[in-house]
matplotlib code that plots the C-alpha trace (Angstrom):
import matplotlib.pyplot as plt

x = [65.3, 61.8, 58.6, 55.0, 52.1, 49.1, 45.4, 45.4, 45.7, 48.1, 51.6, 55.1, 57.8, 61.4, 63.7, 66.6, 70.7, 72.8, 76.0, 78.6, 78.8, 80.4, 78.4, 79.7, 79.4, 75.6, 74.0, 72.3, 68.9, 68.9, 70.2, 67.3, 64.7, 65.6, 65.4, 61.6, 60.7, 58.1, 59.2, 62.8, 63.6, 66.6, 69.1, 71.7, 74.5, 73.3, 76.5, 74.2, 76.2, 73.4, 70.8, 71.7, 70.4, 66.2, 65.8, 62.6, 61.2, 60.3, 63.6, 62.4, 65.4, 64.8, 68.0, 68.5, 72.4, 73.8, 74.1, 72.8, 69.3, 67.2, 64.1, 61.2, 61.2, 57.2, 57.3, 59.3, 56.8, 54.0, 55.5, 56.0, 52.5, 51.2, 52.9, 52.5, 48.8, 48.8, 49.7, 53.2, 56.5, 58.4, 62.3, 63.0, 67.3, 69.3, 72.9, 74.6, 72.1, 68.2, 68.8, 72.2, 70.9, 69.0, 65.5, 64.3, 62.3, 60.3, 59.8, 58.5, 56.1, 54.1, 53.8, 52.7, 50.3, 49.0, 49.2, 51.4, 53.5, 57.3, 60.6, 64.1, 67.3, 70.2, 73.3, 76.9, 76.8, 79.5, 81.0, 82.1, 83.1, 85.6, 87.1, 87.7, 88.9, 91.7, 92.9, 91.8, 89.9, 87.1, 87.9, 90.7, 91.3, 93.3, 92.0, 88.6, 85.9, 82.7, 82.3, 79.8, 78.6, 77.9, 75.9, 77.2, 73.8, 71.1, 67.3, 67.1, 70.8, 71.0, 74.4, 76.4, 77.8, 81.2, 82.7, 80.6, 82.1, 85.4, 85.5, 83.7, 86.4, 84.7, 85.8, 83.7, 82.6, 81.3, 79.1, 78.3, 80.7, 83.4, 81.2, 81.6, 85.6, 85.9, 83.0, 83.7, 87.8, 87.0, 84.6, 86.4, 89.7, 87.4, 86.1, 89.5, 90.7, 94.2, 95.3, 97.6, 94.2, 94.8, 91.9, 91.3, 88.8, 87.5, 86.2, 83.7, 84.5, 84.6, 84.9, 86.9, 87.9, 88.6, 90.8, 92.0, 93.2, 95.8, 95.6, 95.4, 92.3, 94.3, 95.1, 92.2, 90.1, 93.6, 93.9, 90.6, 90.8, 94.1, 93.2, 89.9, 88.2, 85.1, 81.4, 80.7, 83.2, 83.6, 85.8, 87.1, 88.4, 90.3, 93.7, 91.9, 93.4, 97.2, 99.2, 97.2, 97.4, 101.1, 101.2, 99.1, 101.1, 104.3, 103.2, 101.7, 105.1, 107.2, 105.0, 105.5, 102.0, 102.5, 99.1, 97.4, 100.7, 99.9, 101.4, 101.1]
y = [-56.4, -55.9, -57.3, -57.2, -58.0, -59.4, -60.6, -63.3, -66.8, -68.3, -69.6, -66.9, -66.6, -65.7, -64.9, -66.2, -65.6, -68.7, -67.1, -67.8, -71.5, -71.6, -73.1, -70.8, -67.9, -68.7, -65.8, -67.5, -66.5, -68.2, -71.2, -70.9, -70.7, -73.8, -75.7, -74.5, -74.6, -76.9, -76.5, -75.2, -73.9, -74.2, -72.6, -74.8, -72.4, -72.7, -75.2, -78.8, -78.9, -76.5, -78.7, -80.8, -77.7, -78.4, -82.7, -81.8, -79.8, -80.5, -79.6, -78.5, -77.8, -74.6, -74.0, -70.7, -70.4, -67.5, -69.0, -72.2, -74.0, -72.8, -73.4, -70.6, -67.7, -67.7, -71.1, -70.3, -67.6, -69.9, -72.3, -69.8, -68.3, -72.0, -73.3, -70.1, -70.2, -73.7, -72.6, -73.8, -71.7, -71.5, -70.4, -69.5, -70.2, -68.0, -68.1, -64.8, -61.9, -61.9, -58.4, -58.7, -60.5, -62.9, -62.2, -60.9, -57.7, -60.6, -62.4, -59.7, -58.6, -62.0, -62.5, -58.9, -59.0, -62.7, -60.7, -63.4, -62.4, -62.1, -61.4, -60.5, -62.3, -61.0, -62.9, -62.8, -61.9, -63.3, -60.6, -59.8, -62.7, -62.6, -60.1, -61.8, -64.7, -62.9, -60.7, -57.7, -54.6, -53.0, -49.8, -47.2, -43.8, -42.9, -45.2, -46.3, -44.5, -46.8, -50.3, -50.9, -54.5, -55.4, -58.8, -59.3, -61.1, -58.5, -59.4, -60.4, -59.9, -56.8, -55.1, -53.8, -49.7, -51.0, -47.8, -45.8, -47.7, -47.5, -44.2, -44.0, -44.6, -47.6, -50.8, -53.6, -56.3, -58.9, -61.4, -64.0, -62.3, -65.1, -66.1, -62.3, -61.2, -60.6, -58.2, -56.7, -56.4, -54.4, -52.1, -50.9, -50.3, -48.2, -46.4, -45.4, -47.8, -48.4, -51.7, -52.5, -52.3, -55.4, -58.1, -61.1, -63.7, -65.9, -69.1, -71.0, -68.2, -69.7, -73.7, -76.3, -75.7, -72.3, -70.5, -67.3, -66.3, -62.7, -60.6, -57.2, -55.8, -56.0, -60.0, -60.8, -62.4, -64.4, -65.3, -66.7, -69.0, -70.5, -71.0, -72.4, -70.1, -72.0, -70.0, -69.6, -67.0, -63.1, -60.9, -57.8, -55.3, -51.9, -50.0, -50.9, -54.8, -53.1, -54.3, -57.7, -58.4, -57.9, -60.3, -62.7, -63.2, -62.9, -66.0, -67.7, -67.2, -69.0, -71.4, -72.2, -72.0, -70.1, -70.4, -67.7, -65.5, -62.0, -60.5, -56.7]
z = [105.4, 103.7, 105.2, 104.2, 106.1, 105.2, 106.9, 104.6, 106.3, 104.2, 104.6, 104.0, 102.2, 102.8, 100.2, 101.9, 100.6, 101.3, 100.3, 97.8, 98.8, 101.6, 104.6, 107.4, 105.9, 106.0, 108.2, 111.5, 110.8, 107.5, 109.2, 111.4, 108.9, 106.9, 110.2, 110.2, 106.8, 105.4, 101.4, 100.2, 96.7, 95.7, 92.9, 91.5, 92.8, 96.5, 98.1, 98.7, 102.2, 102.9, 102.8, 106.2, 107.8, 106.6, 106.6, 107.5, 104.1, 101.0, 98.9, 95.0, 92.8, 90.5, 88.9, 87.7, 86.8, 83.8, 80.3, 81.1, 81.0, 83.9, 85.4, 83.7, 86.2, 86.0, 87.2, 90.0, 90.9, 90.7, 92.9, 95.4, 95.6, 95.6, 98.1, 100.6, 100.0, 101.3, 104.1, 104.0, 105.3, 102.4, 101.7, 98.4, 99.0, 96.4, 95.8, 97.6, 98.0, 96.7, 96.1, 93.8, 90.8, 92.3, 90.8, 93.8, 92.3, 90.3, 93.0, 95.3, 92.9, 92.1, 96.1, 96.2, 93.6, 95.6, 99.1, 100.1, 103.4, 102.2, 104.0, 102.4, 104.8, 102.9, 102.5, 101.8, 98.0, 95.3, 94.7, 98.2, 99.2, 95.9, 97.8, 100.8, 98.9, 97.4, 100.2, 98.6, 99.2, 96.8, 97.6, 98.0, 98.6, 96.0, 92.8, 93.5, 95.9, 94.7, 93.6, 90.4, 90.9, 87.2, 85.7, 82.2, 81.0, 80.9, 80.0, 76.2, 75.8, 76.7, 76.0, 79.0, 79.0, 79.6, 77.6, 80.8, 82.7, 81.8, 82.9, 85.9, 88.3, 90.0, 90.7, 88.3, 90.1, 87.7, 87.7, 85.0, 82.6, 81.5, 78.0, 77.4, 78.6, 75.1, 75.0, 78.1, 77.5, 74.3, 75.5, 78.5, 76.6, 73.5, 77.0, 78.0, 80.6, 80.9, 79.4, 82.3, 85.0, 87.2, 86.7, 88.9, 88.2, 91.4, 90.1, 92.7, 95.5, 98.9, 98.2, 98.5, 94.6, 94.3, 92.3, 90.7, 87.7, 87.4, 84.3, 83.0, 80.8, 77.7, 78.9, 80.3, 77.5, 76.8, 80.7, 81.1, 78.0, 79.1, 82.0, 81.4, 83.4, 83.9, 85.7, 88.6, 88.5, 89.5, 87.6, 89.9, 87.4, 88.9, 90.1, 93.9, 93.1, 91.5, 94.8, 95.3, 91.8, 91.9, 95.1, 93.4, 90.3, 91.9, 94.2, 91.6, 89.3, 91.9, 92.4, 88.4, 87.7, 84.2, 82.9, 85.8, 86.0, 85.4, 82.1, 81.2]

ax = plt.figure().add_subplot(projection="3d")
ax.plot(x, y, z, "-o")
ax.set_aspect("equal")
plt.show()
């Protein structure tokens, strides 16, 4: 948690995480600060249940969602300083964690530059909660000892090391990466991953309509597009997933479910 003070009379800011969508797993304090806020911005990702908890703010919708049309980031900065220099208590509600690709560096430095008071509540990020959703552990002793927590859409386009990352003995955990599996499934076998890696894609982790889809790296790119693997969605990529993954396609086998069975 990160907090800046400031003699200024002005309103604050809290860049708030509401988690991967699912309502409990928002963190009490957050709850608590939407029930005092007087103006809440919103991302498109953030679950709308959500809402119920601040009736009594201003609700502006600033959609900021990978590969689709998003509200200007300047804009969102703007609205921000504006509205905390009218004195207003303002929560800027991210999907996940501000601090895992949630624009929160930006964010931070247009209320520094304003000497706007700020305060980072972290919540439960995507990629996490992925994990839970599948019954899976991140790390292991023996195959993975880090996580690499990986957004496919740099600034500008910005190409992804996968071939680095191939090799770095890490579980990937990615976010916005279906538009690019292809991209991504290439690079990491030219790097030297083993074709046979498990791969398990979460699509909208923690709600009501959630699902996963079972593949390798060399079926990944095929997996998605039968499946029609559709974003929000985290791909977990790693030999930390080899005994869930086999789990999850056995189950999903039996159940005659062909199109998310695992195939190596």
């Amino acid at each position: 948690m990160t907090k800046k003070t400031s003699s200024q009379t002005s309103g604050e800011v809290f860049l708030v995480g509401a988690g991967p969508g699912d309502p409990e797993l928002l963190t009490v304090k957050a709850a608590r600060l939407l029930g005092e806020a007087d103006v809440v911005l919103i991302d498109d990702l953030v679950g709308s249940a959500i809402l119920s908890l601040c009736p009594q703010a201003r609700v502006i919708h600033v959609g900021k969602r990978g590969g689709c049309k998003s509200t200007p980031q300047a804009f969102i900065e703007k609205l921000l300083v504006r509205e905390a220099s009218a004195g207003h208590k303002v929560v800027r509600l991210k999907g996940g964690d501000p601090s895992v690709f949630g624009r929160a560096g930006e964010e931070i430095a247009a209320l520094d530059a304003a000497n706007i008071t700020y305060e980072i509540v972290p919540g439960v990020s995507s990629g996490l909660a992925a994990a839970a959703t599948i019954g899976a552990s991140l790390t292991h002793r023996d195959f993975a000892q880090g996580v690499a927590f990986v957004t496919a859409h740099g600034a500008d386009g910005a190409a992804v090391d996968w071939r680095a990352l191939a090799s770095a003995a890490l579980t990937l955990v990615v976010y916005m990466g279906v538009s690019r599996a292809g991209e991504m499934q290439k690079s990491l076998l030219e790097g030297g991953m083993s074709a046979v890696t498990p791969v398990i894609a979460v699509e909208n982790v923690s709600r009501p309509d959630a699902r996963t889809v079972v593949a390798t790296v060399a079926t990944m790119q095929q997996a998605f597009a039968r499946s029609a693997l559709k974003s929000p969605a985290i791909i977990v990529v790693g030999e930390a997933l080899r005994d869930r993954a086999a789990k999850l396609a056995a189950d999903v086998y039996s159940q005659g479910n062909f199109a998310n069975s695992r195939s190596a």
